[in-house]
C-alpha positions in Angstrom: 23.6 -4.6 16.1 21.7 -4.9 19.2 21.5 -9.5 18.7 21.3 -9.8 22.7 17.7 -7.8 22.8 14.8 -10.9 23.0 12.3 -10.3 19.9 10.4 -11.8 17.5 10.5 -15.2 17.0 12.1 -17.4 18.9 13.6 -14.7 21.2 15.6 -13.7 17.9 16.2 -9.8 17.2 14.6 -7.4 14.7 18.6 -6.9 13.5 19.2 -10.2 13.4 15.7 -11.3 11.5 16.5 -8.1 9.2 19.7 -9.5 7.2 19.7 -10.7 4.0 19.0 -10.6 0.2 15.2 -9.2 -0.3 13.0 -8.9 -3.7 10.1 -6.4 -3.8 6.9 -7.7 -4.1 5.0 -4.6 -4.2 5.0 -0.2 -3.2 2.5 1.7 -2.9 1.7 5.4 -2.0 -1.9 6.3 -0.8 -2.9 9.6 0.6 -4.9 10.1 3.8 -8.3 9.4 2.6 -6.6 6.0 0.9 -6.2 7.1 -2.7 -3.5 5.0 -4.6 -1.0 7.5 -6.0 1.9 6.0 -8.7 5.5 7.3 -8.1 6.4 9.1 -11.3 10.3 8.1 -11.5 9.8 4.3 -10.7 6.0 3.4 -12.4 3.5 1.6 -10.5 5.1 -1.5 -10.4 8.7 -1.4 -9.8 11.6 -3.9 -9.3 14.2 -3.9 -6.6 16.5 -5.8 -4.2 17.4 -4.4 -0.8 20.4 -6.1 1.2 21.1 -5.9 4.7 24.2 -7.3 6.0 25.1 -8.9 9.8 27.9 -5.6 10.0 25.4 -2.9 9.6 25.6 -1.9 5.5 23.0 -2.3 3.1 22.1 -1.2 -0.6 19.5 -0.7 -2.7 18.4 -0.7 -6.2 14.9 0.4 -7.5 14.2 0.4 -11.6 10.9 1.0 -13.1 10.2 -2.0 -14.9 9.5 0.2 -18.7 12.0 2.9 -19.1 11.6 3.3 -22.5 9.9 6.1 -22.6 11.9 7.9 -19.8 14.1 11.0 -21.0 17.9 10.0 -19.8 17.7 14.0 -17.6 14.4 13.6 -16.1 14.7 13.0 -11.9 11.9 13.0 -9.5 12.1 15.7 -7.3 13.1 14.2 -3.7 10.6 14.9 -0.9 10.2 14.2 2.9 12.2 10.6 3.4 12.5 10.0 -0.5 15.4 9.2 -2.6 15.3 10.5 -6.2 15.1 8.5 -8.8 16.9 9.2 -12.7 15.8 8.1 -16.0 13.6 5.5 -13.9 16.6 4.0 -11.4 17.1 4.4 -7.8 20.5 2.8 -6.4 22.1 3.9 -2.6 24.0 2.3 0.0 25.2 2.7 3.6 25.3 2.1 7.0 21.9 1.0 9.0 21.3 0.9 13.0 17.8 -0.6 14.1 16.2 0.6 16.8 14.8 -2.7 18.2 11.9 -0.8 20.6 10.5 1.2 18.3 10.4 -1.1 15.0 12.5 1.2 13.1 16.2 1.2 11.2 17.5 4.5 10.1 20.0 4.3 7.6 22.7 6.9 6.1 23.1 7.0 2.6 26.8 7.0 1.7 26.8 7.1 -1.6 23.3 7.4 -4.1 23.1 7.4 -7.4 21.9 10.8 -7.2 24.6 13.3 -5.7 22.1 15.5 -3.9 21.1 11.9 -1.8 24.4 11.5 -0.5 25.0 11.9 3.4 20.7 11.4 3.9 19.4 10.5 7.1 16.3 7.9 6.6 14.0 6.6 9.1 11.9 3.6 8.1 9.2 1.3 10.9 9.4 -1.8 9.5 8.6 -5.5 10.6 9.8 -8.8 9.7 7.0 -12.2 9.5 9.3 -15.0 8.2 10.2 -14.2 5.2 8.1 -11.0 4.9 9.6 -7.6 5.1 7.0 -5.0 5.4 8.4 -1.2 5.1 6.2 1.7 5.9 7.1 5.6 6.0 5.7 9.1 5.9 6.8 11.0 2.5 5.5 13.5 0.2 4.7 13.6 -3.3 6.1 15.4 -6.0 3.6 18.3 -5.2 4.1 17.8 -1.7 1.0 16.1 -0.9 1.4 13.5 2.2 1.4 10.3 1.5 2.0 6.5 3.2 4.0 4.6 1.0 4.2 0.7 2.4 6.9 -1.6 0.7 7.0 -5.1 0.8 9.6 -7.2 0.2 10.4 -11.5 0.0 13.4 -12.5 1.1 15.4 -13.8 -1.7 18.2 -15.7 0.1 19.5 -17.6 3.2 19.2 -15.9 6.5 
């Protein structure tokens, strides 16, 4: 972690501003032209934590919030930058690095719920306003279709 780098608030770092418990407020995926598109292994309206620790691990855990319907087999194919998701759960953790000039933390997913996510390389721009975490990334859809999918997330602990 990079905590001698000036940024942000009160001269403290993206890294530094970055660590802690976060609850997702909201993710969406719009195309170019701005059409809403809903994620078929997570629903519309997910819910998830993400953790990011002061020694460069974090985790997270995505569930769409009616899996009732969901058939226990069924995954979401993975696209461009996108975990996959199974019977309407994402979980992964690992190691994180942020890159403090462009905005950015790549992270390495160590271990994933799903096998095939294991050893991933993930780039994500992101930006931190108090206790706002605002994620945005390039992925494709299930039929490969671009799309901008922009998470946001309350921090839901002490810094």
């Amino acid at each position: 972690m990079a905590e001698d780098i000036p940024s942000g608030p009160a001269g403290r770092t993206l890294a530094s501003r970055l660590i802690g418990m976060w609850r997702l407020v909201s993710r969406e995926d719009r195309t170019a032209a701005g059409e809403w598109r809903t994620d078929p292994g997570l629903g519309a309206d997910p819910v998830a934590i993400l953790v990011y620790d002061a020694s460069g691990n974090f985790a997270a855990q995505f569930m769409k919030r009616d899996r009732s319907n969901d058939v226990v087999h069924a995954a979401s194919r993975a696209g461009l930058n996108k975990s996959t998701a199974i019977n309407g759960y994402d979980a992964y953790f690992g190691s994180y690095k942020v890159d403090e000039t462009s905005g950015s933390v790549t992270q390495v997913l160590e271990g994933s719920l799903s096998p095939s996510d294991v050893g991933k390389l993930v780039t994500r721009e992101l930006r931190v306003e108090g206790d706002i975490l605002t994620i945005e990334l390039a992925k494709t859809g299930g039929d490969g279709e671009p799309l901008t999918r922009t998470v946001v997330w309350r921090r839901s602990g002490p810094r």
